[in-house]
C-alpha positions in Angstrom: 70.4 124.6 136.4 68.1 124.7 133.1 69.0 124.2 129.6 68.2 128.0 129.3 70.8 129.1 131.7 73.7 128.2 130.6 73.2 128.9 127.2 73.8 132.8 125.4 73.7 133.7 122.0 76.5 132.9 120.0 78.1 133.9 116.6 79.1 131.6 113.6 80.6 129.2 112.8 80.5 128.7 117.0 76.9 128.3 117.1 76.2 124.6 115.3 79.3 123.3 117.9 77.7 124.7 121.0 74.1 123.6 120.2 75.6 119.7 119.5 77.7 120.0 122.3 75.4 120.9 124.6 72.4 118.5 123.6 74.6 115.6 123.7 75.9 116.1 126.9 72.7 116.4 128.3 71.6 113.3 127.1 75.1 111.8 127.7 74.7 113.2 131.7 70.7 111.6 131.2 69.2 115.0 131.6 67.2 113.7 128.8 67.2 110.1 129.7 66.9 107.1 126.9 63.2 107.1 125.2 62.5 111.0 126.3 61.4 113.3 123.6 63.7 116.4 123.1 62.4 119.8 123.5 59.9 120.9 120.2 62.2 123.1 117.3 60.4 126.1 118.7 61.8 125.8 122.1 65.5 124.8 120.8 65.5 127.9 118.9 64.3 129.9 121.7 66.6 128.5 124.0 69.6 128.7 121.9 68.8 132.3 119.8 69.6 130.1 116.6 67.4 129.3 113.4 65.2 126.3 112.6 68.1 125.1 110.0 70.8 125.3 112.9 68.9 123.4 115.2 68.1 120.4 112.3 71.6 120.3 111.1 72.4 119.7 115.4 70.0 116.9 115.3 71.2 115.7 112.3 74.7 115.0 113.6 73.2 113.5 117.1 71.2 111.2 114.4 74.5 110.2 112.9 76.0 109.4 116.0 73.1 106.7 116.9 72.7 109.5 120.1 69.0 110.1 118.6 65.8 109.7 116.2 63.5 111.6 114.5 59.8 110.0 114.6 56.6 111.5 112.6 53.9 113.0 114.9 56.2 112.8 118.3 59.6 114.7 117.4 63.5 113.9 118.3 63.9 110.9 120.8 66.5 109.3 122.7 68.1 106.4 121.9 68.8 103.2 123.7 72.2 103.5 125.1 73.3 100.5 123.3 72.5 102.5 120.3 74.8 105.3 120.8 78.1 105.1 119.1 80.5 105.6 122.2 84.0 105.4 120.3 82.9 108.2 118.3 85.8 110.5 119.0 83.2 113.7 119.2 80.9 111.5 121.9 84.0 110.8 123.9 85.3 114.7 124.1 82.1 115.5 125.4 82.0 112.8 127.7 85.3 113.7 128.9 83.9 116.7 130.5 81.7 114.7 132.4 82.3 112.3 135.3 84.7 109.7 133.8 82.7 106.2 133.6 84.5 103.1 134.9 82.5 100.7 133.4 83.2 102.2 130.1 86.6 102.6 130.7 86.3 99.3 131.9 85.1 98.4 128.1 87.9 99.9 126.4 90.5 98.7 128.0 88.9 95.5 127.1 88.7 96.4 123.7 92.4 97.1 124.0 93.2 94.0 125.3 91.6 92.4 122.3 93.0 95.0 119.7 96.5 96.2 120.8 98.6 92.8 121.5 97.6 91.7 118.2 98.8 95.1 116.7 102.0 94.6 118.4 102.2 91.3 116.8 101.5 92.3 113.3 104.3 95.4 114.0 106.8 93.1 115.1 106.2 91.0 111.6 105.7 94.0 109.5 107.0 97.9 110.6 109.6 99.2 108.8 112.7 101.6 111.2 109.9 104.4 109.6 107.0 102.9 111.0 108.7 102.4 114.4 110.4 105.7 114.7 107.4 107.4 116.0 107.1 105.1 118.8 110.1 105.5 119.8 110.0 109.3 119.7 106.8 108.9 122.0 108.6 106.9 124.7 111.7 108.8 124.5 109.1 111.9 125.4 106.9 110.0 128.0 110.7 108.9 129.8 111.3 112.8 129.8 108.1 113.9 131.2 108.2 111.2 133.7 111.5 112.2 135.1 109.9 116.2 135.2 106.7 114.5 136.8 105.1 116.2 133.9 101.6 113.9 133.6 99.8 115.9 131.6 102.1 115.9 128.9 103.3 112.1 129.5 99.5 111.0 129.0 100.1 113.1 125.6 103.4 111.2 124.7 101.4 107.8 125.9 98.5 108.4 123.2 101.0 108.9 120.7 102.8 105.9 121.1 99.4 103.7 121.2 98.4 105.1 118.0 101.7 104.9 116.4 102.0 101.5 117.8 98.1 100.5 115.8 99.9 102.5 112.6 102.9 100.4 112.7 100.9 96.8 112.6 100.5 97.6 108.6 96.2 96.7 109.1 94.3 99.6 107.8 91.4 98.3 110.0 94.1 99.0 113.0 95.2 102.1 111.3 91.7 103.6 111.1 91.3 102.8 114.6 94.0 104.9 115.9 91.3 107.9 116.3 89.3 105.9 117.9 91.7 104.2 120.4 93.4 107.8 121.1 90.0 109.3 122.0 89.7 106.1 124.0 93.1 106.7 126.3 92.4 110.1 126.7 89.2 109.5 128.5 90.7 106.6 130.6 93.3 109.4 131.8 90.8 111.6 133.4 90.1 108.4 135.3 93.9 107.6 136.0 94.1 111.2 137.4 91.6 110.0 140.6 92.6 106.4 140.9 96.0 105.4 139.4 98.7 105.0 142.6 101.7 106.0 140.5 101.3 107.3 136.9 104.2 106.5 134.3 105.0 103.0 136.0 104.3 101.1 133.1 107.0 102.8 131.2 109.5 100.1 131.2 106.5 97.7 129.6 106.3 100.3 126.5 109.6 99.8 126.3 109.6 96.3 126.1 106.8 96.6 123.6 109.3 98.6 121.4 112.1 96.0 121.7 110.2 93.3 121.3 109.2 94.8 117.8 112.7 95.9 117.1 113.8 92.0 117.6 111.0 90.6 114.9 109.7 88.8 118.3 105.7 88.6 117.3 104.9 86.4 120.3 107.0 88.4 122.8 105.9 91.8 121.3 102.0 90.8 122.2 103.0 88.7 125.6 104.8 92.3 126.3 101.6 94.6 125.2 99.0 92.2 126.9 101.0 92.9 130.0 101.0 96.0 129.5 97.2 96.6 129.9 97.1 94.1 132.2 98.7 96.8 134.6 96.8 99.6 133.5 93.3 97.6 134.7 95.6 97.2 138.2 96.7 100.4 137.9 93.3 101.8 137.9 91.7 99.3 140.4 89.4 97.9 138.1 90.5 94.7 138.4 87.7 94.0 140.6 85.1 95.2 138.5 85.6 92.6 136.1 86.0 90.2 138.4 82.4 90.8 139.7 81.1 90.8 135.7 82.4 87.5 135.3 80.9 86.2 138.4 
């Protein structure tokens, strides 16, 4: 299928989404793979029935996401990979709709594991009943949605508690990250969907998590949320993949 087909004119404010959209997940799919040159202006604005300034603020924003570069004499190219800013919440919506990636699943819950125990640690040292409210209300909904084998809305209740869990540690770097991480878990759940044997099993561990930060217990509040990711790499039979990375 071309570019051209699956494109129609569109009105504002819809039309500056569509174009980014759709560029970017053509080079996130590798339509147009890393070093290619995008199509010239002239043919963007044909394709798309937009203006010249529509299609320069769209490469603008997939400049500002590392996704692309504008160079004299040869026109927009592609990136390197590495130079694409993945945790960008827009980059992982759009890559969402695409075939889930382990690997970079892989690479978040690494992140994670790096990120979220020592989050749970700071929590258990610092949240206030305020700043640990809203993870309980999370696992309080992810218990109910378990129990109506509701997944769709447990994965929702799951993200919550993460990012009210990175809130709660009282570091504004964690804080700013709960975007970021939230983005993260939603694109690991279109992977859980495929591979994970039994979704909501790691319920009790959240509720550990929350205990552990309700008893002021910073070493058993991250022991508890290392575990926790722990099972979600089981859980999603990427155990192995690591395993050959590191060999």
């Amino acid at each position: 299928m071309t570019l051209a087909a699956t494109t129609k004119p569109l009105l504002k404010p819809r039309v500056h989404r569509h174009v980014v959209k759709t560029l970017a997940q053509r080079i996130l799919d590798n339509e147009f793979p890393p070093g290619s040159v995008l199509p010239s202006e002239p043919e963007l604005c044909e394709t798309f029935n937009v203006s010249r300034s529509a299609v320069r603020e769209a490469v603008k924003v997939l400049d500002s996401k590392g996704m692309v570069t504008t160079r004299p004499r040869i026109g927009t190219v592609v990136r390197a990979r590495e130079d694409w800013n993945l945790l960008d919440p827009d980059v992982l919506a759009w890559s969402m709709e695409l075939h889930p990636s382990a690997e970079l699943v892989l690479s978040l819950i690494e992140a994670r594991q790096v990120i979220e125990p020592a989050a749970a640690r700071f929590a258990a040292l610092r949240a206030t009943a305020s700043d640990i409210a809203p993870m309980e209300d999370a696992f309080a909904r992810m218990s109910m949605h378990k129990a109506s084998q509701d997944f769709e809305a447990f994965n929702k209740a799951d993200i919550d508690f993460h990012t009210a869990l990175l809130r709660a540690s009282g570091n504004i770097v964690f804080q700013q990250l709960s975007n970021t991480i939230g983005a993260a878990l939603a694109y690991s759940f279109r992977l859980t969907i495929a591979r994970a044997r039994e979704p909501g099993a790691s319920l009790p561990n959240h509720g550990e998590v929350i205990e552990r930060i309700r008893l002021r217990d910073s070493e058993g509040a991250f022991a508890s949320m290392a575990r926790l990711l722990n099972i979600a790499l089981v859980d999603l039979s990427l155990s192995g993949m690591r395993e050959e990375r590191q060999s």
